[in-house]
N, C-alpha and C positions, 0 to 999 in steps of 0.2 A: 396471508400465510400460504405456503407449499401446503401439497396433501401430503405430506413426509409429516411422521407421528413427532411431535417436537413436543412430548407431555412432560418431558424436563425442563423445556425451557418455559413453557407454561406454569410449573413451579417454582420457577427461577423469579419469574414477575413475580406472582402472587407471594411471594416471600416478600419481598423487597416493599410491595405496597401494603400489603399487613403491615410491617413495621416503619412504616411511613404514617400512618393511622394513629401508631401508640406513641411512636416517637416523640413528637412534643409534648407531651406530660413527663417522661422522664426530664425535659430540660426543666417543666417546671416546678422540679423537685429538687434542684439543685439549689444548696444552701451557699458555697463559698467557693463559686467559679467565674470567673470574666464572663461567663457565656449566659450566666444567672437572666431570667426573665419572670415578669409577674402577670403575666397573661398569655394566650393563646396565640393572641394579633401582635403582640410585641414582641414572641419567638419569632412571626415567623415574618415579621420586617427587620429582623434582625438577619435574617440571610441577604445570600446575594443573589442579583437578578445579573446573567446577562443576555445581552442581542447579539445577534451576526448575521451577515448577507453576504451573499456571494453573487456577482454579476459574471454569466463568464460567453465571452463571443470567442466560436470555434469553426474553423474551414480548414477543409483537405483539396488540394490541386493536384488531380492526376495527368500525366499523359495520354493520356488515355479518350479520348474523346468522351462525354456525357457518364463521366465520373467524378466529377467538384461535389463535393458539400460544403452546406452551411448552415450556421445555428448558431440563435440568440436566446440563454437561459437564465434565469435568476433562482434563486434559493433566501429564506427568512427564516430565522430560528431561535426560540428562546428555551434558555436554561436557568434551573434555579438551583441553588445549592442552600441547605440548612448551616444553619448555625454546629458548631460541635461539639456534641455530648455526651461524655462520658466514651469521647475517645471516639464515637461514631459519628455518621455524617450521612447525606442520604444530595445525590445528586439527580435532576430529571431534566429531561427537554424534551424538545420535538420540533419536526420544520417542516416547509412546505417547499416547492418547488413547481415552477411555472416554463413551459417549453412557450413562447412566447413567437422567435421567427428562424423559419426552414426554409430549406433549399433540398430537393431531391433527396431526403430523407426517405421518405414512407411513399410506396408505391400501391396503389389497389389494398390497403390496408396491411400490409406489410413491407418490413425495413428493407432499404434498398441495400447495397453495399456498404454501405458508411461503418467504416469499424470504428472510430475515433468519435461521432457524433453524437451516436445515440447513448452511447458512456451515459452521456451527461443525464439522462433521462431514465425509462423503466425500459431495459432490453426487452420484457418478456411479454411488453403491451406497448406497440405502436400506436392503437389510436388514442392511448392516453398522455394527454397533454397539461390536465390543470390537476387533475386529482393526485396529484405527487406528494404525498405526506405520509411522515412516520413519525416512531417514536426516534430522539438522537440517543446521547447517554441514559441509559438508568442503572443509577448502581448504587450500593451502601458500600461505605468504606468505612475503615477499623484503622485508627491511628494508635500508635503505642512507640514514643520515642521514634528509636531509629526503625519500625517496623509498621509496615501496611499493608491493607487485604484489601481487596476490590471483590464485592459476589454482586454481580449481574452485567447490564449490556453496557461493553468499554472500547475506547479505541485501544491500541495494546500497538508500540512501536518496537518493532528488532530490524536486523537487517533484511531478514526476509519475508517475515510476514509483520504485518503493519498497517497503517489506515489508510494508505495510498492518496491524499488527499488531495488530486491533480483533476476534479471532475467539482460537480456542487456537493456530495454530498461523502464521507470518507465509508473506510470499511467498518463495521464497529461484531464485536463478536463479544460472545454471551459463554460464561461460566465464571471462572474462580480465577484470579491470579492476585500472586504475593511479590514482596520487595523486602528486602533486610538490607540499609544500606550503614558501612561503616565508613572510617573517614577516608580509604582507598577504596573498597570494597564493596562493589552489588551484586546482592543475588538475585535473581528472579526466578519466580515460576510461574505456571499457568495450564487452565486445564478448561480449553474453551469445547463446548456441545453441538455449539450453531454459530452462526453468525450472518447480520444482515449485510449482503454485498452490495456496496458499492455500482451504482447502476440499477437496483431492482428495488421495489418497494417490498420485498419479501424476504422472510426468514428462513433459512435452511439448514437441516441439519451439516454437521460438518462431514460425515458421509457424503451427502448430495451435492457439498459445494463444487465440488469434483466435474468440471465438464460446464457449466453455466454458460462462461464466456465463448465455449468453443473446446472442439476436442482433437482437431489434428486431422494428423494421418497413424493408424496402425500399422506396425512394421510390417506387415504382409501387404501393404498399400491401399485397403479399403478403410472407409473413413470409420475414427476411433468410434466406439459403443457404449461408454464407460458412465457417462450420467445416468444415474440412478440403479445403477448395478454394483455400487461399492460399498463393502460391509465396513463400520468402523465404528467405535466406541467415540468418538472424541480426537482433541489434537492438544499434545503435549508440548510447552514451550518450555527450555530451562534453561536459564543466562548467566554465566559469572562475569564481573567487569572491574578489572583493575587500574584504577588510573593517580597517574601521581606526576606534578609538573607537565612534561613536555612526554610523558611515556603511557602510551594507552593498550592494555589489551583486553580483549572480551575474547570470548567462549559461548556458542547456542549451539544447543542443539535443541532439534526440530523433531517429532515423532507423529508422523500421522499413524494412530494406530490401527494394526493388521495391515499396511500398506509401504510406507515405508519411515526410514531412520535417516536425517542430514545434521552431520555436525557441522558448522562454521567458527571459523577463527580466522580472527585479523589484530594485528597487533603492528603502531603508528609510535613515529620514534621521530622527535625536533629535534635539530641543532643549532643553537642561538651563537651567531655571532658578529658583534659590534650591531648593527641594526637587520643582518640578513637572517632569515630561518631558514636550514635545510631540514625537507624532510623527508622521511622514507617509510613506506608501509609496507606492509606483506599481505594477503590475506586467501582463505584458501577454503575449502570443504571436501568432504566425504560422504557418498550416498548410495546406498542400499535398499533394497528394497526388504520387506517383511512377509514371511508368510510367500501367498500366490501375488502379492503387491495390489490387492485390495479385490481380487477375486479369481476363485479356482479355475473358473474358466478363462482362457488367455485371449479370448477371442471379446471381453468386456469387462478387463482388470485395466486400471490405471498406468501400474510397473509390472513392466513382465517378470515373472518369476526369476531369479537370481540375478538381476538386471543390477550395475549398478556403476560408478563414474567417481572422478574426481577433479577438482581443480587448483589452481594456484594463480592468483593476482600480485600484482606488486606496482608500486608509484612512488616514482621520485621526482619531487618538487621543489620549488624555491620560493619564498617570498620576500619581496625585499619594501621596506620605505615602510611595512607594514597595510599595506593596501593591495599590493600586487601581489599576483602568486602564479607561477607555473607551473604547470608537470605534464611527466610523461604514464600513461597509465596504463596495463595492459590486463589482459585476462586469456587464461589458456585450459580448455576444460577437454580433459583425453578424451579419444576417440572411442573407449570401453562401453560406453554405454552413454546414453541422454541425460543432462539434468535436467530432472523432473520436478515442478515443486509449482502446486496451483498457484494461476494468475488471479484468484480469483480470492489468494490470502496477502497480496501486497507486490509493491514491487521489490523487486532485488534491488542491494544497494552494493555494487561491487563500483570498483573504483571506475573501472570501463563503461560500467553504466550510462546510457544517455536516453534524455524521455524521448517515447512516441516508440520505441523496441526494447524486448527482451532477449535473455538471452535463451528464458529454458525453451526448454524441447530439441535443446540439441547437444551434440558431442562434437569434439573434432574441432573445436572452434578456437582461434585466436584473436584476440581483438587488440587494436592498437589505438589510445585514444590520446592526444594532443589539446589541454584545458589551460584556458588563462583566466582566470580571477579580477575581479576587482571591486574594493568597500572604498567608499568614501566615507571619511574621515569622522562625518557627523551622522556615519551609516543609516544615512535615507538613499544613498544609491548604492545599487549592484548590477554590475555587469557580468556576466557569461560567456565566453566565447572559445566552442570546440569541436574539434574534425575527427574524425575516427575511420578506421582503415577497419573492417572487420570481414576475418576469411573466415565462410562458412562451410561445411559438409558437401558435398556436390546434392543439388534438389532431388536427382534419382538413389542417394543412398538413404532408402530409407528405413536403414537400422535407426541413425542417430541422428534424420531432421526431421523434426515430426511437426514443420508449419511449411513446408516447401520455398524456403528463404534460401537464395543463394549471396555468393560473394557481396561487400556492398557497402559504399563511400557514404559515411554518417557525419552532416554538418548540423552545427546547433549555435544560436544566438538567441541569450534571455537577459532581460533586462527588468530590473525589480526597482522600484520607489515606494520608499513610506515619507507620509505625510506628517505634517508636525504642527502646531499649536491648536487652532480651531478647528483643523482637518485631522488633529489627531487619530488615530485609530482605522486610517482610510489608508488602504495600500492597492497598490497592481502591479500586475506581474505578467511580462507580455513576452512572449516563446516563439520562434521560427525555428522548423529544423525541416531540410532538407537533405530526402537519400537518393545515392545514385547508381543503379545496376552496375556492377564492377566489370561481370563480364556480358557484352552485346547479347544477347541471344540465349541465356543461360536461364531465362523464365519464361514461359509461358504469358501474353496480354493480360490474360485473369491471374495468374499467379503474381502480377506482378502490383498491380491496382492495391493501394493504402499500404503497400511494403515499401518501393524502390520506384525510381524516377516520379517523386511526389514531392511536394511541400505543406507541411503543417503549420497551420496558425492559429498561436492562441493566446486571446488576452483575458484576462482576467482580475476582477473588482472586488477586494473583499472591504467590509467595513464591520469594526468589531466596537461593543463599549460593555 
């Protein structure tokens, strides 16, 4: 654990495993339920067990002379889930992970360059290599019809915050959230305290998540201050999702409170005809900052005081034979201000989106991104293949580029296989993307290193039963 006071989330556990304790005697008081059991040891082979592994070999190729990494990681992990009684249910796990072989990772006891490798491991302890273990899920959940509660540690999926699960191990965040779904209609809420990030064996309040991965440049150009100097209650999530046939919209908004406010909305429209599908999205957000944007002083607030942006995406595609699919994808976020929104609560899923970059921490941006699709028929393969054109801020404006990224050619090739009868359950999923400085000269050698003129590789091994 952080030295961040986390004495809610401390009773967030302790809740959860009290009623993990009494729990199976209520099943075994149940007179006239499918779930009915007459003992202790029969409740509780009556849940379910399952496993999962994750193998994943990861390298970055810079230009750069004696800047390559390399890394081979695995991860093991079991979950068990109770039986369900009287509408309740109680979920647990935990896994392990092993940093097993490196390349130029860790130098003199600390992490060399590598922004993409050490992901996979504990950012905030290089020479921990075998001791990689936590808890995964723990939560009680509340079924009732069309209606469900989750209170404790969960992955939680929106377009922007999410479990990011592109490394061994996802994000998984701790508090409350609900669902009310009707036969068009989802609601969601959620009211997370902490959350264990992705990359760390540690808990953090959602104040402190703020800064983890890295914190920029400050718009007065000295580097950002902002981890552990930001006040907050928590983080609000609220979802509406309407979907029906071929016509999908949703609605989030985001509230980091005392810091800042982002709404998001996208809404995706098919057109079916004889065997082709045309389709078209929109999708867009609004962000504000709250307050001083998460501290009075500006000199170690997250969002500068009245700071705020907007944007607007859009994609039009075709797929045709049912396998194939095209589109054209863009995203265009005004020059008013940065968008802001921690890396450290998921990735963005806008349609321009491509792994190994983001978009936030800047303003001013248009991205142009070119994707072809492809399922095979007995959807054990997928292919990936997309190039993207994206114009950045100039690296010296730095009102609104707050990672010194300039202009910059985004290629990506991913290639996915699941396996099928006795290899059931065994999949990979193998990723190149290559970027390329747009304009000669427009980055600094170190500004340039795991951003632009590099290649990423990454395969990865999951097996689940």
């Amino acid at each position: 654990m952080t030295n961040i006071n986390l004495k809610y989330q401390d009773l967030i556990l302790g809740t959860i495993l009290l009623f993990t304790f009494i729990y199976p005697f209520l099943g075994l008081s149940q007179k006239n339920s499918k779930d009915v059991t007459t003992s202790f040891s029969s409740f509780l082979k009556s849940g379910e067990i399952n496993f999962y592994s994750r193998t994943q070999v990861m390298s970055t190729l810079n230009e750069e002379s004696g800047n390559d990494y390399f890394t081979l990681g695995t991860s093991g992990g079991i979950e068990y889930t109770t039986p369900l009684v009287y509408g309740f249910q109680i979920k647990a796990g935990g896994y392990l992970s092993f940093r097993l072989v490196e390349y130029n990772l860790v130098e003199a006891g600390e992490w060399t360059k590598s922004r993409y490798e050490k992901a996979l491991y504990d950012i905030k302890n290089p020479s921990n290599k075998y001791n990689l273990g936590s808890l995964d899920e723990l939560y009680l959940l509340y079924k009732h019809k069309s209606f469900s509660l989750k209170f404790g540690r969960q992955t939680y999926e929106t377009p922007l915050l999410n479990k990011n699960y592109n490394r061994l191990r996802p994000n998984l965040f701790q508090g409350l959230s609900v669902k009310y779904q009707l036969k068009t209609l989802t609601f969601s809420g959620a009211w997370f305290i902490s959350e264990g990030i992705r990359g760390t064996m540690d808990s953090y309040s959602m104040a402190n998540t703020f800064g983890v991965y890295g914190q920029g440049r400050h718009t007065n150009g000295l580097k950002n201050d902002y981890h552990g100097h930001i006040t907050s209650l928590g983080t609000g999530v609220f979802g509406l999702v309407y979907k029906e046939r071929k016509f999908k919209t949703q609605i989030w908004n985001y509230i980091g409170e005392n810091i800042f406010n982002t709404t998001f909305l996208q809404s995706d429209y098919a057109v079916v005809k004889n065997r082709t599908e045309f389709q078209f999205g929109i999708q867009g957000f609004y962000q504000t900052a709250l307050n001083h944007g998460g501290n009075s002083n500006q000199d170690h607030t997250y969002m500068l005081k009245d700071e705020q942006t907007f944007a607007i995406g859009g994609k039009l595609g075709i797929k045709f034979i049912q396998q194939h699919e095209l589109s054209l994808n863009y995203l265009g976020i005004s020059d008013k201000g940065r968008f802001l929104f921690p890396r450290e609560w998921g990735r963005e899923q806008f349609y321009a989106s491509q792994t190994t970059e983001l978009f936030e921490g800047n303003g001013g941006v248009n991205a142009f991104v070119m994707r072809y699709k492809y399922n095979s028929k007995n959807n054990q393969h997928a292919t990936t293949l997309s190039a993207g054109l994206i114009d950045q801020p100039s690296v010296d404006n730095l009102r609104i580029n707050k990672y010194a990224l300039d202009n910059y050619y985004h290629f990506l090739a991913e290639y996915n296989y699941s396996f099928s009868n006795y290899l059931k359950g065994l999949s990979l999923r193998f990723i190149t993307t290559y970027k390329k400085e747009m304009n000669e000269g427009s980055m600094t050698a170190t500004q340039k290193i795991n951003k632009v003129d590099m290649i990423h590789l990454n395969l990865v091994v999951n097996y689940a039963f």
